[in-house]
C-alpha positions in Angstrom: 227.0 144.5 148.9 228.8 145.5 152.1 227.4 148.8 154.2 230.4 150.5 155.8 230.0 150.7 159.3 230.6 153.0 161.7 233.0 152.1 164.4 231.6 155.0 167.1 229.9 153.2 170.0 226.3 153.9 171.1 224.1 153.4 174.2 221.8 150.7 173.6 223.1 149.1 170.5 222.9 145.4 171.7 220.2 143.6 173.5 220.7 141.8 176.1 221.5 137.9 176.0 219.2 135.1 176.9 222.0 132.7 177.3 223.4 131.3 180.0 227.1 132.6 181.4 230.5 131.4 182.1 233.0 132.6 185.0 236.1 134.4 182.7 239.0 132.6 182.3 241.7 134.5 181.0 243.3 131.4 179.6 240.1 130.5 178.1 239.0 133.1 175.9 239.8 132.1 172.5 237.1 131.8 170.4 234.6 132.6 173.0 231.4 134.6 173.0 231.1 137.7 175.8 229.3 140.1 176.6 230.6 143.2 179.2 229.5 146.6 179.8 232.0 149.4 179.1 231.8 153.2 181.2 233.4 156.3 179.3 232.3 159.8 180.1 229.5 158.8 182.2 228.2 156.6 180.0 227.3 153.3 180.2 226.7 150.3 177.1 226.6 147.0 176.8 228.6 145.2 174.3 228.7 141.6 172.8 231.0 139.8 170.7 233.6 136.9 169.9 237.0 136.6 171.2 239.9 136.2 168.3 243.0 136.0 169.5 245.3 136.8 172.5 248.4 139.0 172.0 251.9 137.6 172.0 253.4 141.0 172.8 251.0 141.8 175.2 248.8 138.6 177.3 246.5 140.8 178.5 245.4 142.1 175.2 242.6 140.3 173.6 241.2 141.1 170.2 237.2 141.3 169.8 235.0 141.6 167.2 231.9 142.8 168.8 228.5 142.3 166.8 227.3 144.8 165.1 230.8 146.3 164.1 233.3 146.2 161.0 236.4 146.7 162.7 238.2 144.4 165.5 239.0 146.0 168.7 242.2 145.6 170.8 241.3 145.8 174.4 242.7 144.4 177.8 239.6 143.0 178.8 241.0 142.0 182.5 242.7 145.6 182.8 240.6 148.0 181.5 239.0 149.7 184.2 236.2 150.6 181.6 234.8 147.1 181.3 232.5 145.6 183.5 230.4 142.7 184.2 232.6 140.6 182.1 231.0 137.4 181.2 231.6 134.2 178.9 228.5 133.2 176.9 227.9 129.3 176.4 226.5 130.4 172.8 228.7 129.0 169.3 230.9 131.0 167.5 228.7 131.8 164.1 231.0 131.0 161.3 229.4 130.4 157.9 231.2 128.0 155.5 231.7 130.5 152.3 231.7 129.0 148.9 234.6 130.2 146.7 233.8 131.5 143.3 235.3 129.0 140.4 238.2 130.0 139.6 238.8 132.9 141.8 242.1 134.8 142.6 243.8 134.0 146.1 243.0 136.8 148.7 245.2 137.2 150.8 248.5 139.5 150.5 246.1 141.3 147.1 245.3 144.8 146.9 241.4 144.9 146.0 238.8 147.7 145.0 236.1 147.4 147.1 232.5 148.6 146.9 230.3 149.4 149.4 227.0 151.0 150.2 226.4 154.1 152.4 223.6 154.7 154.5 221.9 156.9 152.0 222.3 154.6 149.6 225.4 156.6 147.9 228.1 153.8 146.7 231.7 154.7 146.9 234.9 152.3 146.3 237.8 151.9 148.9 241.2 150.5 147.8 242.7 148.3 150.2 244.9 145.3 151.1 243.8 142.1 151.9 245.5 140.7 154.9 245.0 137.7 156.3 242.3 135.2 157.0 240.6 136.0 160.8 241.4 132.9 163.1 238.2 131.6 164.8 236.1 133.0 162.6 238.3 131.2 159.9 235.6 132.2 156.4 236.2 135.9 157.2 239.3 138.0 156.1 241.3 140.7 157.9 241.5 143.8 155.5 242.3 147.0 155.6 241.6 150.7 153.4 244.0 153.7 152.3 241.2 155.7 153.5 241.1 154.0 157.1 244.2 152.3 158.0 242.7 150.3 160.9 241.7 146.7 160.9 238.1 145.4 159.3 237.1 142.4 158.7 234.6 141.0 155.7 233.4 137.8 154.4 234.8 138.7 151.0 233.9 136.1 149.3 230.3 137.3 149.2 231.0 140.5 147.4 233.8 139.4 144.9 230.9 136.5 144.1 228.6 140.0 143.3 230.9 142.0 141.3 232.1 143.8 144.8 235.3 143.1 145.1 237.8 143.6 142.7 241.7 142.1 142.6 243.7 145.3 141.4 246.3 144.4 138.6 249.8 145.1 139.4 250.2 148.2 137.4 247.6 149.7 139.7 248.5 148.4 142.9 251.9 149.3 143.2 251.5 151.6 145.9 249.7 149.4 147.9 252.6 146.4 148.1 255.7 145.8 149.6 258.6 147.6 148.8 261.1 146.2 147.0 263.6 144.9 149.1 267.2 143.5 148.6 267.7 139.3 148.3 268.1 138.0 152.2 267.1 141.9 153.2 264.7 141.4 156.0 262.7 144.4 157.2 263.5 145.6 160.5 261.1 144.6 162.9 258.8 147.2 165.4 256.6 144.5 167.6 256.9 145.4 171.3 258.0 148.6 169.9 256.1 151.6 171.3 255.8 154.5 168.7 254.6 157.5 168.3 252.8 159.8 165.5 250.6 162.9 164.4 247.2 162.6 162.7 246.1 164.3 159.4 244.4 167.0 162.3 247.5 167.7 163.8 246.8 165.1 166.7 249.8 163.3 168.5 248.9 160.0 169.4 250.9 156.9 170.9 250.7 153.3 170.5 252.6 149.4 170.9 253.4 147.8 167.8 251.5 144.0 168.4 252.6 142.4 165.1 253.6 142.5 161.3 251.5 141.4 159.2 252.5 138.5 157.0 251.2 139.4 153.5 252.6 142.9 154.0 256.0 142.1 155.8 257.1 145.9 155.2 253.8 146.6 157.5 253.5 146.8 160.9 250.3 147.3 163.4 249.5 149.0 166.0 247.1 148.0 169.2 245.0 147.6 165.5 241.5 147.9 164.9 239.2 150.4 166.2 241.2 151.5 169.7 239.4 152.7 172.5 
C-alpha cells in the first residue's frame, strides 16, 4: 500500500551522492539523474532526482521527480536563482519493469479510488484521475486527486495488484470525466496561457498553462506538480 507523502521540503532529506558528475547540458537533461542545492529563506538543502521532460511552452522549464517525493516539480533549473551546484549524475534512471495483473482494466484516462496509508497508520481513500503514463520513467503513471489537484506520480500497478486501487464505474465517476461535448467541438485551448485564480483560503495565485492533458482533454495544467 502507498504512504501519501508530503510534498514540503526539509533540510537534510537526502544524502549526499557517491557518484561521479556531469557538466549540465541543458539540451541534455532528459532522463538524467541530478542532484542541486536549492536556498529559500535562508535555508539551504540538497536535493536529488530524475529529469522527465522539458517544456514545449516554456524550454527552460524542466520537470523533476526528486527522490523521496510523490509529486513532480516544475522548475527552471538554469533560471532559478534558488538552485545551485547544479550537477548531472552518471548513475541509471531506476525503472522497474511492472507486471500487469491478468486481465486488468486500462489506466489511463480512468477515474480510480485509491488507498493509501498515513503516517499513523490511519487509511483513507482519494478519488482521482489517472492521467498518463510518466515518460522516462515509462512503468509509472501520472495521476492526480480531488483532494489535491497537483501532479503525483505512482507505480499503480502495485496497488491495484493488492486491492489498492480501484477503477470507479461510470455511474460514480461522472464528475470526474470530460464533459460532454458537441461532435467536431474541440475545447478551447489555455497552453502558453497565463491565468490567474483564488485558493480555498482566500489566496490569489498566478500561473502558465504548460499543457492539456490528453486523457482529460477538457483539462488543463498549470506549471503542475508541487511548485516552488
Amino acid at each position: 500500500m502507498s504512504k501519501k507523502r508530503g510534498r514540503k521540503r526539509s533540510s537534510g532529506e537526502l544524502s549526499e551522492s557517491s557518484a561521479s558528475t556531469l557538466i549540465p547540458d541543458p539540451d541534455n537533461l532528459l532522463g538524467r539523474r541530478i542532484q542541486h542545492t536549492w536556498r529559500e529563506k535562508g535555508n539551504v538543502t540538497k536535493w536529488k532526482g530524475t529529469v522527465l521532460e522539458r517544456l514545449t511552452v516554456n524550454s527552460s522549464l524542466y520537470m523533476v521527480k526528486y527522490d523521496g517525493f510523490d509529486c513532480v516539480y516544475g522548475i527552471e533549473l538554469f533560471k532559478d536563482n534558488r538552485v545551485s551546484n547544479l550537477q548531472v549524475l552518471s548513475e541509471k534512471v531506476v525503472n522497474n519493469k511492472i507486471k500487469v495483473p491478468p486481465g486488468a482494466e486500462e489506466l489511463v484516462g480512468r477515474a480510480v479510488e485509491h488507498l493509501f496509508e498515513k503516517e499513523d497508520g490511519e487509511k483513507n481513500e482519494w478519488r482521482g484521475m489517472v492521467l498518463s503514463r510518466a515518460p522516462i520513467m515509462t512503468h509509472w503513471y501520472y495521476i492526480t486527486y480531488e483532494k489535491d489537484p497537483v501532479l503525483y506520480m505512482y507505480q499503480l500497478w502495485d496497488d491495484y495488484k493488492d486491492g489498492d486501487l480501484r477503477v470507479l464505474p461510470e455511474s460514480e465517476n461522472k464528475h470526474l470525466l470530460p464533459a460532454d461535448r458537441k461532435p467536431g467541438e474541440e475545447p478551447e485551448s489555455l497552453v502558453g496561457k497565463q491565468v490567474e485564480y483564488v485558493t480555498d483560503n482566500g489566496l490569489k495565485r498566478t500561473g502558465l498553462v504548460i499543457y492539456q492533458v490528453p486523457a482529460k482533454p477538457t483539462s488543463s495544467s498549470e506549471v503542475p506538480g508541487c511548485c516552488w
